[in-house]
C-alpha angles and dihedrals in degrees: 000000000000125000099259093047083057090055093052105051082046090049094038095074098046093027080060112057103035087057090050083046097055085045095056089054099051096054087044096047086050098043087055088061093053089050085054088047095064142051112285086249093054083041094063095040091050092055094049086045094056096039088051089051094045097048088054089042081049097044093048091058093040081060097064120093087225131037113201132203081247092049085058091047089047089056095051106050086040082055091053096048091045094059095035088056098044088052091048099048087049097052096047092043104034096026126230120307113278112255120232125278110222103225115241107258111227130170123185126174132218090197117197116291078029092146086068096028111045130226124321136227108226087250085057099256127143106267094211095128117037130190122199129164119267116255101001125107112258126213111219106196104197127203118190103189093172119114117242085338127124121233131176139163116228116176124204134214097237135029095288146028095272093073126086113292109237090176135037115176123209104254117242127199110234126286105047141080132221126166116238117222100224110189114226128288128230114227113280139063120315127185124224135187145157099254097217097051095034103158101046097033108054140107151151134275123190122201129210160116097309114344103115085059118193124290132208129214118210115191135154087000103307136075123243095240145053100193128047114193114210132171119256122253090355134110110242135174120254111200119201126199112188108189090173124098096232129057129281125165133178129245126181116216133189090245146341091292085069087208134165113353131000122237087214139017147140133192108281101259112197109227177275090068134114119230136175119214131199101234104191124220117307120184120235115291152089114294126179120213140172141167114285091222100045111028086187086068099082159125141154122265113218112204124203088001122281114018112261111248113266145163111308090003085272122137122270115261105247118237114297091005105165 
C-alpha cells in the first residue's frame, strides 16, 4: 500500500466522525432557529414531527446488513430535510412566532394623607387624568406612601364605578410597593379608583395610539435605554425620569455629529423628578440622541420602524431640518 493510501486509512476513521459531528451541529444549530421561529406550541410539534422523521429515517438504515459511509451520508441529509420541512410547514401554516410586547411602564402614587388627597403622579402631581397606550400590558408600579393605611387600584370599564371592573389590584398597607400586571386596554375612557377610598382617590385613563408616549429612566449617569421608538409624522410624549441628584436632559439629532439644531430638547432638570415632554413630528428614520450635559449618555431613536432607504444610506431630513 503506498504511502498516501496509508495516510488515508489512518485519516478515514478520525477524518469520518468529526465530519458527521460538525454536521450534526450545523442542522441542530439551524433547526433551533426554526423552533425559535415559530409559537411555543409549533415549536414543540415540530420537534415531535421531526423526532419522529428522523427515528423512521434511523430505523430504515439500522435495517441494512451493511451501513455505508454513503448510508450515513443518505440519513443525514434525510435528517436535515426532515427538520427543515417540518419548520417550514409550520411557519407557513401556523405563521411566525408572535414578538414581545414591552409592557407599558406606569407609576401612580397614594402619598401620605392619600384617603383626603387623592393619587399621585411620581413628579407630585394630582392623577386625576391618566394616558396609557392602546392594547399593550401596562406595569403599574404602585407606591403607597401612606402610613397603616390600605390602598388599591381598581379600573372600570366606563367613565365611572358603575361599569364593569376590568382590574382589581391586590390592596397593600402603606409603606410598600408592588407592580400591578394590568392587562391591555382596548382604545377609549376608563375609571379608577382605590376601593376602599372611592370618593377622594379616583380618577380617569384614556387609552390610545400614542398617547402613553415612552419614558427614560437616568440614573447613575446612563439611561436605561439605547433605542427610542416614535411614530412617524406624528406628534408623541417622552417621559423622563431623572433618579440622579444633578441635572440630565434629552435631546434628539439628525445623526451621531449632534450638529446645528436639535429636533428635540428641554432644559436639563436634577432629579430625582418625573417629567412629561411634547416631541413634534418627526418622518420615518433613524435618529441618534444623548444627554447635552453628559454625551456618554446615547443611543439612536428609530421613527416609524426601520429607516427608509436614501442617498448615501443615510436617514431622511425631517421636515424643515435645517
Amino acid at each position: 500500500m503506498s504511502d498516501r493510501g496509508q495516510r488515508e486509512s489512518l485519516l478515514l476513521p478520525i477524518l469520518i466522525p468529526v465530519g458527521a459531528l460538525l454536521v450534526i451541529v450545523v442542522v441542530l444549530y439551524s433547526f433551533s432557529r426554526v423552533l425559535l421561529s415559530v409559537k411555543p406550541n409549533a415549536a414543540t410539534a415540530t420537534a415531535l414531527v421531526a423526532a419522529a422523521g428522523i427515528m423512521a429515517v434511523a430505523a430504515f438504515v439500522a435495517s441494512r446488513k451493511q451501513v455505508t459511509g454513503a448510508a450515513l451520508g443518505g440519513f443525514v441529509g434525510a435528517a436535515a430535510g426532515i427538520a427543515m420541512l417540518a419548520g417550514g410547514v409550520a411557519i407557513a401554516v401556523i405563521g411566525p412566532a408572535e414578538s414581545e410586547v414591552k409592557p407599558f411602564h406606569l407609576v401612580l402614587l397614594a402619598p401620605p394623607g392619600a384617603f383626603q388627597k387623592g393619587f399621585e403622579t411620581s413628579a407630585g402631581d394630582p392623577a386625576t387624568a391618566l394616558t396609557v397606550e392602546a392594547g399593550v400590558p401596562i406595569d403599574l408600579e404602585f407606591d403607597n406612601q401612606d402610613p397603616a393605611t390600605g390602598h388599591n387600584v381598581q379600573i372600570f370599564d366606563g367613565p365611572d364605578d358603575t361599569a364593569a371592573s376590568l382590574f382589581d389590584g391586590e390592596v397593600i398597607t402603606g409603606p410598600a410597593e408592588t407592580t400591578y400586571a394590568v392587562p391591555a386596554l382596548p382604545d377609549g375612557e376608563y375609571f379608577f379608583h382605590c376601593k376602599i377610598h372611592p370618593t377622594t382617590m379616583n380618577g380617569t385613563i384614556t387609552a390610545a395610539k400614542g398617547a402613553g408616549g415612552i419614558k427614560v429612566v437616568a440614573h447613575n449617569t446612563a439611561f436605561d435605554t439605547k433605542e427610542i421608538d416614535l411614530p412617524a409624522d406624528a406628534p408623541s410624549k417622552l417621559t423622563v425620569e431623572n433618579k440622579d441628584p444633578f441635572a440630565h436632559n434629552l435631546s434628539i439629532y439628525k445623526d451621531e455629529s449632534a450638529s446645528g439644531q436639535p429636533l428635540f430638547s428641554f432644559e436639563p432638570f436634577p432629579g430625582p423628578a418625573t417629567k412629561t415632554f411634547d416631541v413634534p413630528a418627526i418622518a420615518a428614520g433613524e435618529y441618534y440622541f444623548h444627554c447635552d450635559i453628559h454625551p456618554t449618555m446615547n443611543g439612536k431613536v428609530v421613527v416609524g420602524g426601520a429607516p427608509p432607504p436614501g442617498e448615501g444610506g443615510g436617514s431622511p431630513s425631517p421636515p424643515g431640518g435645517g
